[in-house]
PDB file as gemmi writes it, atoms N, CA and C in Angstrom:
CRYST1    1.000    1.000    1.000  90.00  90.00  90.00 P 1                      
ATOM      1  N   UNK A   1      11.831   8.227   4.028  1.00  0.00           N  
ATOM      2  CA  UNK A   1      10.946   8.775   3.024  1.00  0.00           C  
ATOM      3  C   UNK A   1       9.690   7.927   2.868  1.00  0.00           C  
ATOM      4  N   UNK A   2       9.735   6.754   2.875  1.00  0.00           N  
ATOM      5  CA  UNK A   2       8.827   5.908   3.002  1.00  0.00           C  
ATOM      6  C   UNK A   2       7.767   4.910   4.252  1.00  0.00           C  
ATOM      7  N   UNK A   3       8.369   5.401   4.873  1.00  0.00           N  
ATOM      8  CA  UNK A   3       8.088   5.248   6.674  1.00  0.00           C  
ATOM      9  C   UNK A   3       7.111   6.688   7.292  1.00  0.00           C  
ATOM     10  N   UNK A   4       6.885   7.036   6.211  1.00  0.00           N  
ATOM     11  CA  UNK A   4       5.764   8.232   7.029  1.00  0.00           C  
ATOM     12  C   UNK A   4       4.609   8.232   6.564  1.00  0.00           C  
ATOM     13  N   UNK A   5       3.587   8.100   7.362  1.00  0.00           N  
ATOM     14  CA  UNK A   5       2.004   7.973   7.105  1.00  0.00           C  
ATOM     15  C   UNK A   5       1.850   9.307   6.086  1.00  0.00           C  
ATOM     16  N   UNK A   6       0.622   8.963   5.222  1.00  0.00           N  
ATOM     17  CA  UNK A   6       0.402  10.400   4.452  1.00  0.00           C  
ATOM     18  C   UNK A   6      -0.907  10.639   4.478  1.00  0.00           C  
ATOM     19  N   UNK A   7      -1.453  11.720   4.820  1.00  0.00           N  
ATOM     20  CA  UNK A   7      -3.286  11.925   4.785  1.00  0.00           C  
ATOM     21  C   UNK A   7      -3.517  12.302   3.564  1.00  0.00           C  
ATOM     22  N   UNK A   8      -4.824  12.554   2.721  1.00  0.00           N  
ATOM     23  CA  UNK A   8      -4.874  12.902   1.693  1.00  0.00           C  
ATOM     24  C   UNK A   8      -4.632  13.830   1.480  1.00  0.00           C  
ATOM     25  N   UNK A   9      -5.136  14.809   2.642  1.00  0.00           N  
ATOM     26  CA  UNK A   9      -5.102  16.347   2.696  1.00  0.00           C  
ATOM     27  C   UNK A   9      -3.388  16.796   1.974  1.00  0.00           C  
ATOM     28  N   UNK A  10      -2.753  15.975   2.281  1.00  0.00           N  
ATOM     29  CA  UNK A  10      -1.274  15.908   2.220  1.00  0.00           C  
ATOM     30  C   UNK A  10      -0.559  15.648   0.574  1.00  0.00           C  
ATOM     31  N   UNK A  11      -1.429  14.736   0.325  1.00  0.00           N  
ATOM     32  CA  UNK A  11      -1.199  13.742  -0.943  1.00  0.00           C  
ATOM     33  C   UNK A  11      -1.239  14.732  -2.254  1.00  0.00           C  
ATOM     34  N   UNK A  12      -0.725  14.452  -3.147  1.00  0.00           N  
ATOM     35  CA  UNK A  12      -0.526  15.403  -4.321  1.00  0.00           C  
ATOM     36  C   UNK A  12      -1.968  15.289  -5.113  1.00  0.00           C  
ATOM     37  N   UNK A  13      -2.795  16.319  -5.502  1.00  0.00           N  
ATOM     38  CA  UNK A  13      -3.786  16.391  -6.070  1.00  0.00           C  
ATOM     39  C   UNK A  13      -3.663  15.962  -7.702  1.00  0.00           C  
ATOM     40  N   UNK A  14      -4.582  15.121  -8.079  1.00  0.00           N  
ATOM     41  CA  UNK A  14      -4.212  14.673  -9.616  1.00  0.00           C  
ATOM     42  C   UNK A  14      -5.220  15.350 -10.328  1.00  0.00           C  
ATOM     43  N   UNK A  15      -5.111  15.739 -11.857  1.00  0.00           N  
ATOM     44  CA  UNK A  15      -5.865  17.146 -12.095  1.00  0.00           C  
ATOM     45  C   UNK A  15      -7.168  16.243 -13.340  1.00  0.00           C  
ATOM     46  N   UNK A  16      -7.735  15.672 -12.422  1.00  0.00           N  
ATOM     47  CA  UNK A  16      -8.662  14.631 -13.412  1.00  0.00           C  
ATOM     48  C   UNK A  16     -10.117  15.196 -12.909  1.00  0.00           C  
ATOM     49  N   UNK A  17     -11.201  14.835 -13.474  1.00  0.00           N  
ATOM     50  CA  UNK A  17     -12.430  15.723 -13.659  1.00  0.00           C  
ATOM     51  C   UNK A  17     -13.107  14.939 -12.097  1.00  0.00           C  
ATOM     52  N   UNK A  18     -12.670  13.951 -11.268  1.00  0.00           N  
ATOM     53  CA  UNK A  18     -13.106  13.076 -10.049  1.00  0.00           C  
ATOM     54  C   UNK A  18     -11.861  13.647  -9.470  1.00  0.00           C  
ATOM     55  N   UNK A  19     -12.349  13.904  -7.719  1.00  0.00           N  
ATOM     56  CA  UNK A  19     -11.567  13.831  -7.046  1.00  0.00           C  
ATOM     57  C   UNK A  19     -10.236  12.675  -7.119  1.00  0.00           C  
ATOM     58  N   UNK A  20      -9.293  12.947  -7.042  1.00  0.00           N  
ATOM     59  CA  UNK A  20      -8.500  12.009  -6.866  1.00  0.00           C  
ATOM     60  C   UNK A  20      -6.646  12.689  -6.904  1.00  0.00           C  
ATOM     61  N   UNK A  21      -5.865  11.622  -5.681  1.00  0.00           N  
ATOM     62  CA  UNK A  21      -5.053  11.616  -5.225  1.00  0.00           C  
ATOM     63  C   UNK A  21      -3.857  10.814  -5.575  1.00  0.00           C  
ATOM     64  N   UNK A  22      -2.470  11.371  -5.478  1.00  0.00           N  
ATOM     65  CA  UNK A  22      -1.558  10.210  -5.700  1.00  0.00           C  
ATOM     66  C   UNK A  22      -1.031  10.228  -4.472  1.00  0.00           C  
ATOM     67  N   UNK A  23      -0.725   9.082  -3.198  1.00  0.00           N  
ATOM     68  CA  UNK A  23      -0.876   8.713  -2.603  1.00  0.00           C  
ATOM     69  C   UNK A  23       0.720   8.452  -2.438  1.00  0.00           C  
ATOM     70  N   UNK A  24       1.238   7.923  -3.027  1.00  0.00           N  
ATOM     71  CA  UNK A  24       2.563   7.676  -3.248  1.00  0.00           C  
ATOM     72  C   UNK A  24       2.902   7.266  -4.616  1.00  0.00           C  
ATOM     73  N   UNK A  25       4.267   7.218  -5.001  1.00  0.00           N  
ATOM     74  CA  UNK A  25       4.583   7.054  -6.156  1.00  0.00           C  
ATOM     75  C   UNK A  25       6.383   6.830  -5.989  1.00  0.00           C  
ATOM     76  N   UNK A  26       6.789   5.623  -6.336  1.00  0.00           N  
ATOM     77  CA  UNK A  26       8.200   4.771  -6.488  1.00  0.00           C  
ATOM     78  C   UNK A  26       8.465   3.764  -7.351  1.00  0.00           C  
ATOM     79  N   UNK A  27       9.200   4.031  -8.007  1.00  0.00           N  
ATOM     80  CA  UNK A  27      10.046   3.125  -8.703  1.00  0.00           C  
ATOM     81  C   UNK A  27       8.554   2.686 -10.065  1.00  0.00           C  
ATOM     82  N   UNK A  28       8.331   1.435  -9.681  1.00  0.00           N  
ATOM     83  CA  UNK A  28       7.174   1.154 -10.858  1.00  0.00           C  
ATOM     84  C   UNK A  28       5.685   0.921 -10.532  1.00  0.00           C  
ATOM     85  N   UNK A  29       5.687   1.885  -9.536  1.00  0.00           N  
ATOM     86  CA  UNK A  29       4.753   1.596  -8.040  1.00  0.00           C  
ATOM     87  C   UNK A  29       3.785   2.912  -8.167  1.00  0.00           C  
ATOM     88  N   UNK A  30       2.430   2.548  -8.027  1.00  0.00           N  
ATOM     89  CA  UNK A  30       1.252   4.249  -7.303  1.00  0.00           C  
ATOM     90  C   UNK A  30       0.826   3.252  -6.747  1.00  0.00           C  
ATOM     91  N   UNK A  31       0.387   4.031  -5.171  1.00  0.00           N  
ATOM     92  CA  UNK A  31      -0.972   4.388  -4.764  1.00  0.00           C  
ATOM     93  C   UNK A  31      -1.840   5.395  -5.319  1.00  0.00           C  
ATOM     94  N   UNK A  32      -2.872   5.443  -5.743  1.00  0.00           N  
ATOM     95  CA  UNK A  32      -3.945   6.660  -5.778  1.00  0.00           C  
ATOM     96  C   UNK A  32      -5.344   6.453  -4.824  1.00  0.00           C  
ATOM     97  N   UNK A  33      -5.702   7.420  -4.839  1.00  0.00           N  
ATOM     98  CA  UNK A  33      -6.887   6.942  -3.617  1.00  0.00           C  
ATOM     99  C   UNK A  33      -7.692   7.918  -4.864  1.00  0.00           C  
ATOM    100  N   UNK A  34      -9.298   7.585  -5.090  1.00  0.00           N  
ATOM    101  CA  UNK A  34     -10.389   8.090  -5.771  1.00  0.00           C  
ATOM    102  C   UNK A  34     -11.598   8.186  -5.558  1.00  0.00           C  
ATOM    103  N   UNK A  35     -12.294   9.081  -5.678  1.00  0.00           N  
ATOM    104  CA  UNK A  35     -13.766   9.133  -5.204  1.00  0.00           C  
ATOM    105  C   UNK A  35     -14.527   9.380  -6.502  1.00  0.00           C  
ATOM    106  N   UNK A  36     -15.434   8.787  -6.720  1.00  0.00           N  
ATOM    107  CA  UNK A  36     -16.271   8.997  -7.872  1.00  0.00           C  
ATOM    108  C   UNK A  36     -17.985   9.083  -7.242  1.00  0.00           C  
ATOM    109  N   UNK A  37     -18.116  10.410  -7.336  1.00  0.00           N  
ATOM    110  CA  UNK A  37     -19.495  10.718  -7.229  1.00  0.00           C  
ATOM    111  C   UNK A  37     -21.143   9.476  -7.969  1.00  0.00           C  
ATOM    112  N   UNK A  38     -22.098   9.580  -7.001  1.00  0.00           N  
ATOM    113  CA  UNK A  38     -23.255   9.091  -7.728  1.00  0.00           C  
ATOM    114  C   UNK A  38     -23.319   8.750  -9.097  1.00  0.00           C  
ATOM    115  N   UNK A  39     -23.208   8.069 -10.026  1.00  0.00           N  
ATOM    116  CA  UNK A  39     -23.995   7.901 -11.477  1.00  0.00           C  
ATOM    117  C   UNK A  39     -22.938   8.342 -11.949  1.00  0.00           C  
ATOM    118  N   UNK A  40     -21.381   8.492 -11.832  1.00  0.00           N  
ATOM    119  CA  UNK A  40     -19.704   8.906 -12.106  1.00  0.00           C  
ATOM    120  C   UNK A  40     -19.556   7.647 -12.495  1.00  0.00           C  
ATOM    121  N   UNK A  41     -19.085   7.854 -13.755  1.00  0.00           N  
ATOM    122  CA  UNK A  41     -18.415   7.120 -14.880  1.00  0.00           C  
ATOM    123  C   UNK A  41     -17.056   6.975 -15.209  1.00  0.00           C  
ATOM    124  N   UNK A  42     -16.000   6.300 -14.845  1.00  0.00           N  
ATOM    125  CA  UNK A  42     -14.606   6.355 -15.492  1.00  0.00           C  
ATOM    126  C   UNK A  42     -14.684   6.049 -17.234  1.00  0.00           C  
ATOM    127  N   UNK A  43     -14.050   6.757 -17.839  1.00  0.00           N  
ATOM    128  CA  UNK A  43     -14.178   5.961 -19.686  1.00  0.00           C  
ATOM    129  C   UNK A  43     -13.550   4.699 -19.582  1.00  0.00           C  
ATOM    130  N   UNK A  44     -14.070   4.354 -20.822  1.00  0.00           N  
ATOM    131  CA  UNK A  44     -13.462   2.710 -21.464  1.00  0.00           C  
ATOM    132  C   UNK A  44     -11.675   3.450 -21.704  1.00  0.00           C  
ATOM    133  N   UNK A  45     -10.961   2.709 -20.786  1.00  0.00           N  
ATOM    134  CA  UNK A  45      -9.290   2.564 -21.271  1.00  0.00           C  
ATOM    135  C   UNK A  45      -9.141   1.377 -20.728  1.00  0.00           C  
ATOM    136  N   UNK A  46      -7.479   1.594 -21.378  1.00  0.00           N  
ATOM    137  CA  UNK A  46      -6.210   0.696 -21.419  1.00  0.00           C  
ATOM    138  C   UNK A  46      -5.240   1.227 -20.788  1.00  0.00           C  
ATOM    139  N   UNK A  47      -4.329   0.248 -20.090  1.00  0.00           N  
ATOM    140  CA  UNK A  47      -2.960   0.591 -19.668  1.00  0.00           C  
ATOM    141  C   UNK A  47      -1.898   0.225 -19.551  1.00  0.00           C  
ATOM    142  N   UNK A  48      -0.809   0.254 -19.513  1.00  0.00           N  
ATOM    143  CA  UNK A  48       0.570  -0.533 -19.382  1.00  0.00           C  
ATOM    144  C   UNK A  48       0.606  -1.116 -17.504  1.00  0.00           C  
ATOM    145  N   UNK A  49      -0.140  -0.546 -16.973  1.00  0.00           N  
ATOM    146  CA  UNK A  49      -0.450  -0.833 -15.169  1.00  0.00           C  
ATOM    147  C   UNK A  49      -1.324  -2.617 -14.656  1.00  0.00           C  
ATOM    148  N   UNK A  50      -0.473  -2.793 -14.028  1.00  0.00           N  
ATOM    149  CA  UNK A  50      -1.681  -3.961 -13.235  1.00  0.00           C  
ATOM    150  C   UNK A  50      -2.185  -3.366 -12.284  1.00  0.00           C  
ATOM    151  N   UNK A  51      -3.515  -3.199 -12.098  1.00  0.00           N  
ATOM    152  CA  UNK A  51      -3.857  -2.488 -11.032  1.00  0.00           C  
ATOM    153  C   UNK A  51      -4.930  -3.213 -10.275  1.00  0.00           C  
ATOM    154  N   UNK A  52      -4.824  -3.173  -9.374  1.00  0.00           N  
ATOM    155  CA  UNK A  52      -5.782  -3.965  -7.954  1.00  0.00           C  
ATOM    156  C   UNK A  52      -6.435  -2.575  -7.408  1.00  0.00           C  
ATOM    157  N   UNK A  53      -8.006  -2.744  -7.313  1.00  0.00           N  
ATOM    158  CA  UNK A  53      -8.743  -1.809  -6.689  1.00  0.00           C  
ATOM    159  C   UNK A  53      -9.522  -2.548  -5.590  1.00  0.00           C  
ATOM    160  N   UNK A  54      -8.875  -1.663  -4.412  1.00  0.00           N  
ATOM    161  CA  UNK A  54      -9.714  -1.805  -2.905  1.00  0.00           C  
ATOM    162  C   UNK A  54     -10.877  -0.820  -3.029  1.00  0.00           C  
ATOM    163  N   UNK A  55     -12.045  -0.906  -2.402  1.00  0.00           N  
ATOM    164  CA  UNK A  55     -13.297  -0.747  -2.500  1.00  0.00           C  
ATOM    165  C   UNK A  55     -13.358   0.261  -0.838  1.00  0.00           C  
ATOM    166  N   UNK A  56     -13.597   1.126  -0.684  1.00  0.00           N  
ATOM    167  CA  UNK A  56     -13.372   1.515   0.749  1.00  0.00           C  
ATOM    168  C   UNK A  56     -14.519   1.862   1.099  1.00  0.00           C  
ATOM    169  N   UNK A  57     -15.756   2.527   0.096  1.00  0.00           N  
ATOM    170  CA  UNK A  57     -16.493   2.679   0.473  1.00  0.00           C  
ATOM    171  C   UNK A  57     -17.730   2.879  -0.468  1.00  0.00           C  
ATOM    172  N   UNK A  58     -18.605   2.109  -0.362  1.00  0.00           N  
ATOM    173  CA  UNK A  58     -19.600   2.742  -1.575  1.00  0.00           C  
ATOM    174  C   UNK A  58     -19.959   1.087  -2.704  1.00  0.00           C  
ATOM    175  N   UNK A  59     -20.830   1.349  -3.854  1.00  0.00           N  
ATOM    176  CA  UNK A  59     -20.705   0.118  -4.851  1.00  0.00           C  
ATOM    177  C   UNK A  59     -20.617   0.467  -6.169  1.00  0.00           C  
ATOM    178  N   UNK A  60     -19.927  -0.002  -7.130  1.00  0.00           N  
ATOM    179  CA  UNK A  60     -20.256   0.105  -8.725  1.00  0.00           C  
ATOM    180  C   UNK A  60     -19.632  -0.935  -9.166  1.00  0.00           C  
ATOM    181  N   UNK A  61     -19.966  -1.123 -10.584  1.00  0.00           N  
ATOM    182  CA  UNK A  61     -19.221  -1.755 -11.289  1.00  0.00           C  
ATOM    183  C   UNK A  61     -18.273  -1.915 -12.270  1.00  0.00           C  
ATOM    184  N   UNK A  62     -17.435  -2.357 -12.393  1.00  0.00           N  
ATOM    185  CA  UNK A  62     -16.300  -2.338 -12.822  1.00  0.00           C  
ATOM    186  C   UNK A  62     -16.455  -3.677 -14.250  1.00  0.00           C  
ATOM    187  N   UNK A  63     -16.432  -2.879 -15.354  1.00  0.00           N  
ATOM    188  CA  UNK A  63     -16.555  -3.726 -16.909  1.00  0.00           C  
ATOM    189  C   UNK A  63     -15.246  -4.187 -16.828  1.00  0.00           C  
ATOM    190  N   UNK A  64     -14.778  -5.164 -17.083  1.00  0.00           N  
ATOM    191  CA  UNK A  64     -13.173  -6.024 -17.750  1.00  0.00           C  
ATOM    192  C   UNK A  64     -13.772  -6.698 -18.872  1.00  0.00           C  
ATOM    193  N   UNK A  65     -12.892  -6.371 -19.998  1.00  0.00           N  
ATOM    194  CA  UNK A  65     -13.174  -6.585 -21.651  1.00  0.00           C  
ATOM    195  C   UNK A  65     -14.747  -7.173 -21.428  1.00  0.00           C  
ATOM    196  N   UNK A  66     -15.895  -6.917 -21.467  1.00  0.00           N  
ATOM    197  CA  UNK A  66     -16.783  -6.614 -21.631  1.00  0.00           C  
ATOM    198  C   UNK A  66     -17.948  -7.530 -20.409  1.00  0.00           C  
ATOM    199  N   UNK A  67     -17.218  -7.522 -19.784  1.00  0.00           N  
ATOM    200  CA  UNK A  67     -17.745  -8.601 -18.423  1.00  0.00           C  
ATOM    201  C   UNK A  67     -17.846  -7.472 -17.263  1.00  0.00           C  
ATOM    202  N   UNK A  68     -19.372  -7.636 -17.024  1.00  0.00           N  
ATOM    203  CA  UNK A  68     -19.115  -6.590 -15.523  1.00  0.00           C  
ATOM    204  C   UNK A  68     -19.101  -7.273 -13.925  1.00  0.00           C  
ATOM    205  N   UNK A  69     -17.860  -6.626 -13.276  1.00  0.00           N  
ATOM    206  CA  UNK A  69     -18.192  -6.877 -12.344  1.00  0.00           C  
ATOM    207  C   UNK A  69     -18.899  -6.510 -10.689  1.00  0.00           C  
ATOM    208  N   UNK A  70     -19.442  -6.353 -10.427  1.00  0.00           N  
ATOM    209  CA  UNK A  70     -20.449  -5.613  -8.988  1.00  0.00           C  
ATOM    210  C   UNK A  70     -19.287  -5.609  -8.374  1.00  0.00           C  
ATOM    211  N   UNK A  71     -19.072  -4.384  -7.755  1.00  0.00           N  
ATOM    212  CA  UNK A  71     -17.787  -4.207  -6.475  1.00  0.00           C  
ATOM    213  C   UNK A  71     -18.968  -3.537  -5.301  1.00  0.00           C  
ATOM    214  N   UNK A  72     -18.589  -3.670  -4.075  1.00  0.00           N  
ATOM    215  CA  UNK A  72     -18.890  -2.917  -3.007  1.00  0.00           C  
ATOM    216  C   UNK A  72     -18.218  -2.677  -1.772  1.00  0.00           C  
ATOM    217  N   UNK A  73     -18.135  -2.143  -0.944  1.00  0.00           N  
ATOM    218  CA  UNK A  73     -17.407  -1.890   0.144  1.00  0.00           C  
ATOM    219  C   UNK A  73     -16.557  -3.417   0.691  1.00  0.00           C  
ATOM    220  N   UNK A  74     -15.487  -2.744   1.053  1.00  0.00           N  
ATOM    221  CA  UNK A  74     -14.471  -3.731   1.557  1.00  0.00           C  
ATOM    222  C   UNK A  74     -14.166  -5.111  -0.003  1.00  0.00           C  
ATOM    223  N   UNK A  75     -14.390  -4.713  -0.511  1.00  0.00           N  
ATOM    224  CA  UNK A  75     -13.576  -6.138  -1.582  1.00  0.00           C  
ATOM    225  C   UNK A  75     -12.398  -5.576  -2.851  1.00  0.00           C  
ATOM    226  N   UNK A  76     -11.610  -6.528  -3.626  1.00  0.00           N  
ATOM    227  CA  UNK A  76     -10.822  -5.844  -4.347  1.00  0.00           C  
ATOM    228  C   UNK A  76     -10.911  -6.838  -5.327  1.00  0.00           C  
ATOM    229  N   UNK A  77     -10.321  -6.495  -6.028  1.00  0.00           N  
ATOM    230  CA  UNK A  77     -10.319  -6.927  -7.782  1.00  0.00           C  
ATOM    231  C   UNK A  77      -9.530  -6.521  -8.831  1.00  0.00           C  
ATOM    232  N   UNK A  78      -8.481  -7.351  -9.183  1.00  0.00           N  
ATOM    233  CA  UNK A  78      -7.241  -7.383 -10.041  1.00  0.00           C  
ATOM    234  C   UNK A  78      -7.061  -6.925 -11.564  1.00  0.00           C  
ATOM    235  N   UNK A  79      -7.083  -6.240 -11.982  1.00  0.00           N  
ATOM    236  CA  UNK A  79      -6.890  -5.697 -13.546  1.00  0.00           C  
ATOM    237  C   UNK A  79      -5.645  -6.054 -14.417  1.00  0.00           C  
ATOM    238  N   UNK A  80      -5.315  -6.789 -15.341  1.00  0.00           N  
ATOM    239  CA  UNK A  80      -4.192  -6.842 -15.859  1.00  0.00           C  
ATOM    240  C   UNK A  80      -3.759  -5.536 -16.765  1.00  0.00           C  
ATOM    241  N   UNK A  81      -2.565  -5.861 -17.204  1.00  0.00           N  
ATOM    242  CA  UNK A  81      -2.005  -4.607 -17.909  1.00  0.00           C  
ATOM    243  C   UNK A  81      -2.816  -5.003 -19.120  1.00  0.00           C  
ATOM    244  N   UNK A  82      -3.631  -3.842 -20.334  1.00  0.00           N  
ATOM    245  CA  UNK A  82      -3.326  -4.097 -21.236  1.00  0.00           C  
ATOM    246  C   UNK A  82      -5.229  -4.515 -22.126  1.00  0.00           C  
ATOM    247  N   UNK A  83      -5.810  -4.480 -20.410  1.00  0.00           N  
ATOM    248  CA  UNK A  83      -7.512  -5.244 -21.024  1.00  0.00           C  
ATOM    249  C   UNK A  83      -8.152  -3.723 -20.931  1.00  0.00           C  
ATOM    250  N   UNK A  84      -9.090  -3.892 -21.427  1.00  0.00           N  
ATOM    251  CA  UNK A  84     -10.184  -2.626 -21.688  1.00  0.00           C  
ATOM    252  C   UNK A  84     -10.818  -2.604 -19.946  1.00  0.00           C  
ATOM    253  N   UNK A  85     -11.546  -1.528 -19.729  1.00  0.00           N  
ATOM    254  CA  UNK A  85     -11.948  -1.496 -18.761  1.00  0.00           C  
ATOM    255  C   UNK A  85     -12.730   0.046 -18.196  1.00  0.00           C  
ATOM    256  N   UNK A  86     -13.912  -0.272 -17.801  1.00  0.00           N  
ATOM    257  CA  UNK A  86     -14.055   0.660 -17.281  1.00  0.00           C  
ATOM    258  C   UNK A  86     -14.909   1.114 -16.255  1.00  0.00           C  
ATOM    259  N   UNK A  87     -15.532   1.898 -14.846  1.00  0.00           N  
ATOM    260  CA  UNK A  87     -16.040   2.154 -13.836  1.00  0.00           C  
ATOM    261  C   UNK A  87     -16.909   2.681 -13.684  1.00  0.00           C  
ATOM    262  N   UNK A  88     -18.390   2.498 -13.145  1.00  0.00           N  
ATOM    263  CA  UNK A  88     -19.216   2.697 -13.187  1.00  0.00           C  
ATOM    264  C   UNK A  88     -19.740   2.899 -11.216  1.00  0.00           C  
ATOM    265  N   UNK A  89     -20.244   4.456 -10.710  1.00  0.00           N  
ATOM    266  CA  UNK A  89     -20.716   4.208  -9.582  1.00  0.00           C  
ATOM    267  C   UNK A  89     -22.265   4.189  -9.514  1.00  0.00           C  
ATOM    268  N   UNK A  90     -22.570   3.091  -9.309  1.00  0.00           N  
ATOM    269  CA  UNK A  90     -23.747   2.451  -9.373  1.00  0.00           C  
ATOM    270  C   UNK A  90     -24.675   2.656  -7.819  1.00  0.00           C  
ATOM    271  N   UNK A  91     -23.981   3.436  -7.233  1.00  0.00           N  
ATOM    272  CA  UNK A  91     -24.596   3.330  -5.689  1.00  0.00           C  
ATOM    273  C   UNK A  91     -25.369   5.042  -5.230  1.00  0.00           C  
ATOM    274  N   UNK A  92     -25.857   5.099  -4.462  1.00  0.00           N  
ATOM    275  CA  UNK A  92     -26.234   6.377  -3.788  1.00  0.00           C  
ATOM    276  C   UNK A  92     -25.272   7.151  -3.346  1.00  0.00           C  
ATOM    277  N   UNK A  93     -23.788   6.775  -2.627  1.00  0.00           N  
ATOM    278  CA  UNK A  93     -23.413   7.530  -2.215  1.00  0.00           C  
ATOM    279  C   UNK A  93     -21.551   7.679  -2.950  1.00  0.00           C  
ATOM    280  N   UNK A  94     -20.903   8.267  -2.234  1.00  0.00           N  
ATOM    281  CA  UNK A  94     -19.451   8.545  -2.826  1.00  0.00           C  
ATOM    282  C   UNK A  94     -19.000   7.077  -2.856  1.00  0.00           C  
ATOM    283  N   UNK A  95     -18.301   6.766  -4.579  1.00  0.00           N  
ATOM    284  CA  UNK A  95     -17.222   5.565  -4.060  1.00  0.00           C  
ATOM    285  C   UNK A  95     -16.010   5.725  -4.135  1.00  0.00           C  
ATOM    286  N   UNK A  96     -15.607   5.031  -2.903  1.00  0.00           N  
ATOM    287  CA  UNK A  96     -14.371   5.396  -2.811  1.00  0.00           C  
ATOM    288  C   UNK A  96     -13.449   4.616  -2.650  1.00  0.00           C  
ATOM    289  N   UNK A  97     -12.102   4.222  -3.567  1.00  0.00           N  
ATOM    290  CA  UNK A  97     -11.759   3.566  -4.043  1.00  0.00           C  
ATOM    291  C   UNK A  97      -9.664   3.772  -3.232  1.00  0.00           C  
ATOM    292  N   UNK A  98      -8.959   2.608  -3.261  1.00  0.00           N  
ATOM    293  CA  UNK A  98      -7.726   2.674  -3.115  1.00  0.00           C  
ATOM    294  C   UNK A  98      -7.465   1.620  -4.543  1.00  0.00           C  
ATOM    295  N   UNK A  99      -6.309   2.568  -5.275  1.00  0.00           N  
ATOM    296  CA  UNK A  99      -6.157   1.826  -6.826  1.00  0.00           C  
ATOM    297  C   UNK A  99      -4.498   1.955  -6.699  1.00  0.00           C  
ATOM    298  N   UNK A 100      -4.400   0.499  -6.403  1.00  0.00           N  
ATOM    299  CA  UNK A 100      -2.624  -0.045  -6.569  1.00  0.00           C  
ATOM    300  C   UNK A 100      -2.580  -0.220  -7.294  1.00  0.00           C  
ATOM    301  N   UNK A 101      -0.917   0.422  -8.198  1.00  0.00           N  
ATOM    302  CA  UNK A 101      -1.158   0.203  -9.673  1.00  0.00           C  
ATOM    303  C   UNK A 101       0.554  -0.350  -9.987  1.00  0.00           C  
ATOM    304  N   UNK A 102       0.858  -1.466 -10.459  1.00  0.00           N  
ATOM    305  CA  UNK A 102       2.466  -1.330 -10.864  1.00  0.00           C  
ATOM    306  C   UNK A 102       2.827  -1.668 -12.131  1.00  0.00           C  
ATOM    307  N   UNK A 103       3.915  -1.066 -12.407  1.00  0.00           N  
ATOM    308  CA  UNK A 103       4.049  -1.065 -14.053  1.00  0.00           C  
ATOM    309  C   UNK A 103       4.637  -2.354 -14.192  1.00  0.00           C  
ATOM    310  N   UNK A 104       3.631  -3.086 -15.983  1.00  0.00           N  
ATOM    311  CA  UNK A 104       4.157  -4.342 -15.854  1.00  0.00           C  
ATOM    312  C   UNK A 104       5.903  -4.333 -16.101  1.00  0.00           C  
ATOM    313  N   UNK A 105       6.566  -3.638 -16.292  1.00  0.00           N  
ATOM    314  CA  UNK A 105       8.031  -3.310 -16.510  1.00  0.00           C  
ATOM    315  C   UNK A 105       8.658  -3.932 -14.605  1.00  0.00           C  
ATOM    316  N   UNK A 106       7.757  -3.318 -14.097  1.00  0.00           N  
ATOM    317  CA  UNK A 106       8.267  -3.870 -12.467  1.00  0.00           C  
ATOM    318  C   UNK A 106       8.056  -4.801 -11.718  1.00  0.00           C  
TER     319      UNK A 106                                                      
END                                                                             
């Protein structure tokens, strides 16, 4: 079950206003994969998730409790459970994002 590659095309569609995918999902475990269009905004939240975001393609920035940080292609950056946060695509073109997320319970 876990030994098989998955394309997105494949991947379960998540019903949020940005493209975006759940990728896999176990135990206290997601992958999601996300694309956020030009001048695409995620809101200010919170979560029970630690989540690490890979950068795949594209730049914005990413606020943690009120500190921003510049992301761009190829880098990642750690979120704890529990801090404010929120995403900003700051670039010309699609960003596109891989967001590992595990529950702090796991």
């Amino acid at each position: 079950m876990y030994h098989q590659p998955i394309d997105t095309d494949a991947a379960e569609k998540l019903p949020l206003s940005r493209e975006a995918w759940k990728m896999f999902s176990f135990d206290n475990h997601e992958v999601l994969r996300l694309d956020m269009e030009p001048g695409d905004s995620m809101e200010n939240h919170t979560n029970d998730w630690r989540v690490i975001i890979y950068v795949l393609e594209g730049a914005g920035i990413l606020n943690i409790d009120g500190t921003e940080h510049p992301l761009k292609a190829h880098q990642a950056i750690a979120v704890e459970p529990g801090v404010d946060r929120y995403l900003n695509n700051t670039g010309d073109i699609t960003l596109k994002l891989l967001v590992n997320k595990t529950n702090k319970a796991g």
